[in-house]
SEMI-416259 format. One record per atom (N, C-alpha, C): residue in three letters; y negated, x negated, z negated. Coordinates in steps of 0.001 Angstrom, whole numbers, padded with zeros to 6 digits, always signed. Layout:
! residues N
ALAYXZ/...
//
This chain:
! residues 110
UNK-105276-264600-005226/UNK-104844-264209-006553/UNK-103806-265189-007075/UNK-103438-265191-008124/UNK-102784-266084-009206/UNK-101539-265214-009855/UNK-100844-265969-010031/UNK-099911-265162-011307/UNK-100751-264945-012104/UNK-101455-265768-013060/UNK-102326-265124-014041/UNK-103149-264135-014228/UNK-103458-263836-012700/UNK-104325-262732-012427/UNK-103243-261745-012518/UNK-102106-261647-011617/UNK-101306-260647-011844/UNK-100925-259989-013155/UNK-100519-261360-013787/UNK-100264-260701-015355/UNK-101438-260118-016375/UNK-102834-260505-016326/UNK-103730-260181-016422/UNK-104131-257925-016534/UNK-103667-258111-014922/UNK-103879-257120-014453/UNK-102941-255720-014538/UNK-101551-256691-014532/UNK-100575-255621-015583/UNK-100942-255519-016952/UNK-101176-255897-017879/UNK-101363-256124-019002/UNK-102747-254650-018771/UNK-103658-254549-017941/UNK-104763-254141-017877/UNK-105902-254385-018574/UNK-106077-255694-018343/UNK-107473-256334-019441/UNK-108418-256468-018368/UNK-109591-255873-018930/UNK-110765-256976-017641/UNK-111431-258497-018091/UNK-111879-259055-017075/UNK-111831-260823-017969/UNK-112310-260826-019041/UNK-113556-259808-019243/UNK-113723-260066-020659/UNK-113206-259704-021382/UNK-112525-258532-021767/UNK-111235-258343-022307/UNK-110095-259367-022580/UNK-109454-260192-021401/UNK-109084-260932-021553/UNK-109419-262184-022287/UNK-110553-262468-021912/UNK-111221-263712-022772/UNK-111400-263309-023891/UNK-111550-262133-024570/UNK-111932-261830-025715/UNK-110198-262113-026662/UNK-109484-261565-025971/UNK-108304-261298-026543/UNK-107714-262847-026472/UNK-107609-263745-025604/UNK-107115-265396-025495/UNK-107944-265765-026201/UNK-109585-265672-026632/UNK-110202-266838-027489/UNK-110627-268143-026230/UNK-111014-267309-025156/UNK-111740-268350-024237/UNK-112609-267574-023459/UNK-113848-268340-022842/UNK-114561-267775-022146/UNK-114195-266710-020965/UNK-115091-266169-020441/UNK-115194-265011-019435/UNK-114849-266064-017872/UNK-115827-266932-017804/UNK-115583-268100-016386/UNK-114028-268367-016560/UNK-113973-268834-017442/UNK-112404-269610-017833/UNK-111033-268840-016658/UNK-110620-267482-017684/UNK-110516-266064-017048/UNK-110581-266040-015639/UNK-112300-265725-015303/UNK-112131-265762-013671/UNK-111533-266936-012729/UNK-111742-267812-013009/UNK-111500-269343-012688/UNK-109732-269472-012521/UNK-109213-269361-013965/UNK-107986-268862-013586/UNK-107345-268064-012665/UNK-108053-266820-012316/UNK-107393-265505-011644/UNK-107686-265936-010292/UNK-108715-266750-009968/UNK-108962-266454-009016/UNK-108972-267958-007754/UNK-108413-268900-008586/UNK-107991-270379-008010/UNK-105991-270946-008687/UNK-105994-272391-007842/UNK-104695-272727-008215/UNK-104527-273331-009786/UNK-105722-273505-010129/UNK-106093-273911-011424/UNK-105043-272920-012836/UNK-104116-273482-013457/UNK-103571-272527-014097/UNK-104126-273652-015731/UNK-103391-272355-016594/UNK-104842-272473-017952/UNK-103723-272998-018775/UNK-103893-273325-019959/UNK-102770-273925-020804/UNK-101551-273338-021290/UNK-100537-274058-021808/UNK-099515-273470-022254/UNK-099865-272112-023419/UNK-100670-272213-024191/UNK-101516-271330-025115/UNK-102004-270428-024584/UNK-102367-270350-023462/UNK-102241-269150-023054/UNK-101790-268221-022435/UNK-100839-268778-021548/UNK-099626-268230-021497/UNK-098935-267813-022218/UNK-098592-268290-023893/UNK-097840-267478-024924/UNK-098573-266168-025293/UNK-099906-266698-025116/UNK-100669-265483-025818/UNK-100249-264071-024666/UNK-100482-264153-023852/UNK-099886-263172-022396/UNK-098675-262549-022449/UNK-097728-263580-023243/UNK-096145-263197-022969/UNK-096438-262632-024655/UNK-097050-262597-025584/UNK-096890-262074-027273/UNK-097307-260703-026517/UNK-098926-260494-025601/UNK-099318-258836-025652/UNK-098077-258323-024601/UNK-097272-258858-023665/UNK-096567-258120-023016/UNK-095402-257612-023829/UNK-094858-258361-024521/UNK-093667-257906-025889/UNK-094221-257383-026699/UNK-095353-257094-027574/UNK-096023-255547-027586/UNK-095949-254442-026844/UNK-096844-254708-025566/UNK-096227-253703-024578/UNK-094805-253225-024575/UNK-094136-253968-023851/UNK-092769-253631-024174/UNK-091737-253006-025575/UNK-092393-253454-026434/UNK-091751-253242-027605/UNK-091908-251709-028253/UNK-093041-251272-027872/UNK-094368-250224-027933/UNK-093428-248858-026892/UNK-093510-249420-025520/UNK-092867-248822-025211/UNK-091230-248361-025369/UNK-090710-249317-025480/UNK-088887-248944-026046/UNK-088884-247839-027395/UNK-089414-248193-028255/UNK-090003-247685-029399/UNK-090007-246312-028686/UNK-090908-245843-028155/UNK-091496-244544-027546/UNK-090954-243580-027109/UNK-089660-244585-025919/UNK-088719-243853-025593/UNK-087161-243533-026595/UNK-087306-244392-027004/UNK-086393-244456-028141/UNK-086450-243367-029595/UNK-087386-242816-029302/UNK-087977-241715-030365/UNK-087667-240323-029868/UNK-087848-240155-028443/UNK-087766-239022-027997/UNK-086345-238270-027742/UNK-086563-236932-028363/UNK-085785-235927-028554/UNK-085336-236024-027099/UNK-084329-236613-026656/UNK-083988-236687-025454/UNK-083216-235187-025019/UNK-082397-234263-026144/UNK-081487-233141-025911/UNK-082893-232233-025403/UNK-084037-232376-025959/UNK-085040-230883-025441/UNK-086119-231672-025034/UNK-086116-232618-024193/UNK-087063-232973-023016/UNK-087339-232353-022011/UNK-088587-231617-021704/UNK-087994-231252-020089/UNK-089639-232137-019731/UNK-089677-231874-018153/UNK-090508-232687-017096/UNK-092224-232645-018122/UNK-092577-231940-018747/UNK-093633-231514-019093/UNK-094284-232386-020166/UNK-093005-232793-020901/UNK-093206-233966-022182/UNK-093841-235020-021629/UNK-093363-235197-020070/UNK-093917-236755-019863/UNK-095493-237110-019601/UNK-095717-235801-019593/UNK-097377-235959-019456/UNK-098138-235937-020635/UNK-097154-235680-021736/UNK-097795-235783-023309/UNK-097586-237120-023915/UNK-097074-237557-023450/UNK-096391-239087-024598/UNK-097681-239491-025238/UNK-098069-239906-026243/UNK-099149-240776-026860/UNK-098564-241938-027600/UNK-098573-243085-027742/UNK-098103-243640-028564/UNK-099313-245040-028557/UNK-099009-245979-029704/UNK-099963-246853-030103/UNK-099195-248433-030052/UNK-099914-249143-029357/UNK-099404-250351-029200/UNK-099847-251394-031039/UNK-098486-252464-031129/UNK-098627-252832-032310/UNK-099631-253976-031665/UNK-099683-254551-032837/UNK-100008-256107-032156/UNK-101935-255774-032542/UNK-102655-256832-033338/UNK-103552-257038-033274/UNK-104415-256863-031705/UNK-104329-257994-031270/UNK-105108-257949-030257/UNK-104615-257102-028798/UNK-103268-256555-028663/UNK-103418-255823-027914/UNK-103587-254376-027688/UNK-103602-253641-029195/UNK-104077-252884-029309/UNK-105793-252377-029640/UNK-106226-253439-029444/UNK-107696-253638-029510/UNK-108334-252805-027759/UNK-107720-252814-026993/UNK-107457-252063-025421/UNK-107294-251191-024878/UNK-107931-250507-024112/UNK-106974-249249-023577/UNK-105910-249946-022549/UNK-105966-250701-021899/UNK-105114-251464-020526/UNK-103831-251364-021259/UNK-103618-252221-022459/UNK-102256-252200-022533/UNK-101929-250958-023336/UNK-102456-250268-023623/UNK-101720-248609-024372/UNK-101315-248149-022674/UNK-102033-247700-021613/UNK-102005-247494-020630/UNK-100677-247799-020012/UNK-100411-249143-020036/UNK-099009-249882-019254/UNK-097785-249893-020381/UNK-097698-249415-021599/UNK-097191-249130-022505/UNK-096495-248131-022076/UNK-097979-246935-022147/UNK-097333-245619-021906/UNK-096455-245137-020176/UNK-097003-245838-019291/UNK-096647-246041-018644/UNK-095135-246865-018361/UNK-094813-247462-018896/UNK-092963-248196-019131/UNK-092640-246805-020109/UNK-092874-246691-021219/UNK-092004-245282-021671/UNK-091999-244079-021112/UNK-092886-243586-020090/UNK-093094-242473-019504/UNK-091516-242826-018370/UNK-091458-243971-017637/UNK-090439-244474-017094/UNK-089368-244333-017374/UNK-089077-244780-018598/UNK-087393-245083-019080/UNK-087597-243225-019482/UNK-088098-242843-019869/UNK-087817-240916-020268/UNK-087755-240383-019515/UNK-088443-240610-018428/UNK-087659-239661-016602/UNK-086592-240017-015781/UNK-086418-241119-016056/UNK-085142-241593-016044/UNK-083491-240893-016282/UNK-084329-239863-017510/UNK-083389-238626-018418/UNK-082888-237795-016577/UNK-083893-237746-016180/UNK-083858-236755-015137/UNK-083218-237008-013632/UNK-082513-237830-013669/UNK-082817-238580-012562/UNK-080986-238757-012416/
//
């Protein structure tokens, strides 16, 4: 495995997903994830723009919530919608979204 694969895989894209969302082939993708071969600077920004969605998506999320009348039960409701053109085109990154705000809100508990 690769960093790229890793980040890939947090993000939760599958290659074609991924390739769809970078604007490069499906081989490309695997080729990347899966050798020392790393892919251009371009796409690496594109990776680090859907993760600051993610992130942003999530802060947002938690940042909304009625933190005084939270209890354990909310955290299994959260819904929220990632911005960002292409990474809301996904379920992977709503998923790891909701997943970082489900985080920082149990946190309340802790």
């Amino acid at each position: 495995m690769s960093n790229f694969s890793d980040m890939v895989s947090y993000i939760g894209l599958t290659p074609s997903e991924a390739a769809a969302a970078l604007d490069v082939s499906e081989n490309e993708i695997v080729r990347w994830c899966s050798t020392d071969e790393a892919p251009p600077i371009h796409i690496w920004q594109g990776l680090v723009r859907m993760l600051d969605e993610i992130r942003i998506s999530a802060e947002e999320a938690a940042k909304s919530a009625d933190l005084d009348h939270i209890d354990a039960s909310d955290l299994n409701r959260i819904d929220l919608t990632v911005p960002g053109q292409t990474t809301a085109e996904f379920a992977g990154p709503k998923r790891a979204a909701t997943a970082l705000a489900v985080a920082a809100l149990a946190r309340v508990f802790v």
